[in-house]
N, C-alpha and C positions, 0 to 999 in steps of 0.2 A: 506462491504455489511452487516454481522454481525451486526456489530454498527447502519447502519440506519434502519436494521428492527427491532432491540429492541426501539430504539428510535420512532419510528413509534407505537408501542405497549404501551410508556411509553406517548406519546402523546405530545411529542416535536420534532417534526420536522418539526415546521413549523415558520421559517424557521430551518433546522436541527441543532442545536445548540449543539449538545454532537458533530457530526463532526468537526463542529466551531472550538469547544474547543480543541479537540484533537491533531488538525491539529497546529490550533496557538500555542500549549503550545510548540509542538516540533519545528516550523520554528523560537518561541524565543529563545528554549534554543542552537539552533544549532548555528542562528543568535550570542549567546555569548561566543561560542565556540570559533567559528570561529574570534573575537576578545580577544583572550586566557582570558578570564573572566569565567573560570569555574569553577561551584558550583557542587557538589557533585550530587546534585540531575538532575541539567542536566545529567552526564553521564547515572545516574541510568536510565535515559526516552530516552536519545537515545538510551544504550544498549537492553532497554527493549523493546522500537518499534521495534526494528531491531528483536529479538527473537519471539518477537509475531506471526507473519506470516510466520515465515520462521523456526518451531521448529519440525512440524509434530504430537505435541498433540493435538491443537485445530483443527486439519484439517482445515485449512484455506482458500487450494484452493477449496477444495471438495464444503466446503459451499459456497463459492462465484460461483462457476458454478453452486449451485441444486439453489440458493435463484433466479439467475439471472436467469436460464432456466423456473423456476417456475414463476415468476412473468414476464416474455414476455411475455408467454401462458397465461397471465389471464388478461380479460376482463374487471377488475375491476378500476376504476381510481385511488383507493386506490393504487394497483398497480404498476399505471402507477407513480404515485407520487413519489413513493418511490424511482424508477429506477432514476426519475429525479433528486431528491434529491441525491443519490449517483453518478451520475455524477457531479454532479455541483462544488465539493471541493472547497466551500466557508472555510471561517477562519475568526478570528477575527480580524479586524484593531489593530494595534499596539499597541494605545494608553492603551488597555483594561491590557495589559500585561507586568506590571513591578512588580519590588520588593517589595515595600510599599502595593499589591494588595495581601492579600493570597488568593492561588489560590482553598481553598476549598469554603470561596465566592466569586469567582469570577463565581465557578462552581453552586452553590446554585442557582445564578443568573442564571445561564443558562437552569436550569431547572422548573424556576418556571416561572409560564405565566405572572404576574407582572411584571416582571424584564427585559424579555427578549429582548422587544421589546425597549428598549433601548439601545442595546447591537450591536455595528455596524456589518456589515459584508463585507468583500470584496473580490473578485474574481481576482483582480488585483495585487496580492504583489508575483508570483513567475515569477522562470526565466526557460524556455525551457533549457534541453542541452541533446544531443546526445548520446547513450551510446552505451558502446564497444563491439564489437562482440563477443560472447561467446557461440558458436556449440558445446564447449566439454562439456556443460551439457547433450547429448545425452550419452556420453561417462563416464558417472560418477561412479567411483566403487563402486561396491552392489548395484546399481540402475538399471535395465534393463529399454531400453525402451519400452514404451505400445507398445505392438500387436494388433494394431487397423485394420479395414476393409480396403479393395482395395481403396475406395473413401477419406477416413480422413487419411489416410496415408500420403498422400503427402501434405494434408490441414496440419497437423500438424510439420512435417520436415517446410514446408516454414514459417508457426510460428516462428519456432525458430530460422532456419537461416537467414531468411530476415531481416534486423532488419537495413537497411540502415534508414527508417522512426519513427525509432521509438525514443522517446523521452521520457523523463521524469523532471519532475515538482519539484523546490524544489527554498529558498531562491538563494538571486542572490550572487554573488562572492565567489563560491565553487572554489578550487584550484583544477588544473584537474589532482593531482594523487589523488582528491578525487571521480570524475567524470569517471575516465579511470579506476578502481579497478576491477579486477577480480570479486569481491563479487557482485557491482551493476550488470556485464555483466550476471553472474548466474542468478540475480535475475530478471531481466528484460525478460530474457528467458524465464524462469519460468512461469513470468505473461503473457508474450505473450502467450502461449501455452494456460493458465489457460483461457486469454480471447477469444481465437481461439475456446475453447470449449463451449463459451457459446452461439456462434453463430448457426444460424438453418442447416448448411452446415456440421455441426459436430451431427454425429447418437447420441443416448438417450446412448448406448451401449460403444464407442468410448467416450464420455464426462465422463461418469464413470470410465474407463481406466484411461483418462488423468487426472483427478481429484486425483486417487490413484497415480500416478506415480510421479505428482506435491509433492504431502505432502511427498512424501520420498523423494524426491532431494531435497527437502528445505534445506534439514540441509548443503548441501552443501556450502550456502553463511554464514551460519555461521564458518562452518570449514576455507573458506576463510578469514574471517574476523580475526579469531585467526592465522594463519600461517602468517598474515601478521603484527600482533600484535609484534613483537620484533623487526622487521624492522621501524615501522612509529612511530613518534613522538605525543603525546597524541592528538591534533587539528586535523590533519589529519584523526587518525585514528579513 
């Protein structure tokens, strides 16, 4: 959410092209992980996607619940555009993204209005998959859960426990101790809660709670990721 209202402010998002990018650089380099062809600089961007949202310095979820709570409420199409745009998790078609391409232009292109509109995009390149139950993030040490009202109480517990529905989006042929990881089920959690908060069913008061309580569990899927670190083998892990 971050990303497309700076982008929005920078005057490319139309179509959002810094998402585009973002989104493609990481489903290629997982994509070449995932056929042990690893470069250096892949690990450093999926290490670093993964710290990004889940460190507790940039508050992440805090902002993704005030931008989205903020921009429901407002009447503007500007607005209205921006939500859309952040839903839509377009990326770049394949072809824009090999090695002979360095990727600061590939990026130059993406921001300048000459370029862009050459620049394909597509909504079609990931694969649904399932992800695991994980209720012990209510239960995470040094993390109390929010003390929210009578009403978002139970709004927020079935956030986190329901989670038969929920799903996430990534390249196709992840191997499922990549898929079943303690660290996604955290993380998944997390962001249920985070989106639960930014619906109108959840009080102004409660959405503040859960926004604070978000950005200190975060570190949790990182902590997961490293205990699992001597056990998994570098592609997996």
């Amino acid at each position: 959410m971050s990303s497309v209202v700076y982008a929005e402010a920078a005057g490319v998002t139309d179509p959002d092209m810094v998402c585009a990018f973002t989104i493609g650089v990481l489903h290629l380099s997982a994509t070449r992980v995932l056929k042990g062809d690893i470069l250096y600089g892949d690990s450093a961007a999926l290490v670093g996607s993964t710290w990004s949202p889940f460190n507790g310095r940039y508050r992440t979820w805090e902002r993704f619940v005030k931008y989205s709570r903020l921009l429901q409420r407002s009447s503007s199409s500007k607005a209205a555009k921006i939500l859309d745009n952040a839903s839509s998790c377009r990326v770049f078609t394949c072809e824009h993204f090999t090695l002979e391409v360095p990727p600061d232009i590939l990026w130059s292109h993406c921001i300048n209005p000459e370029h862009r509109s050459h620049l394909g995009l597509s909504s079609e390149v990931t694969k649904s998959y399932r992800v695991p139950p994980r209720g012990c993030v209510l239960r995470a040490p040094g993390v109390s859960p929010p003390i929210l009202c009578r009403q978002c109480t139970s709004g927020f517990k079935s956030a986190i426990e329901e989670y038969e529905d929920d799903e996430v989006y990534a390249i196709s042929g992840l191997p499922a101790a990549v898929v079943n990881c303690e660290s996604l089920g955290i993380a998944s959690g997390i962001r249920r809660a985070a989106v639960w908060a930014t619906k109108k069913v959840c009080c102004d008061d409660c959405a503040c709670k859960v926004t604070c309580w978000a950005d200190q569990a975060a570190y949790l899927v990182l902590v997961s990721l490293m205990k699992s670190e001597p056990d998994t083998d570098a592609v997996i892990w």
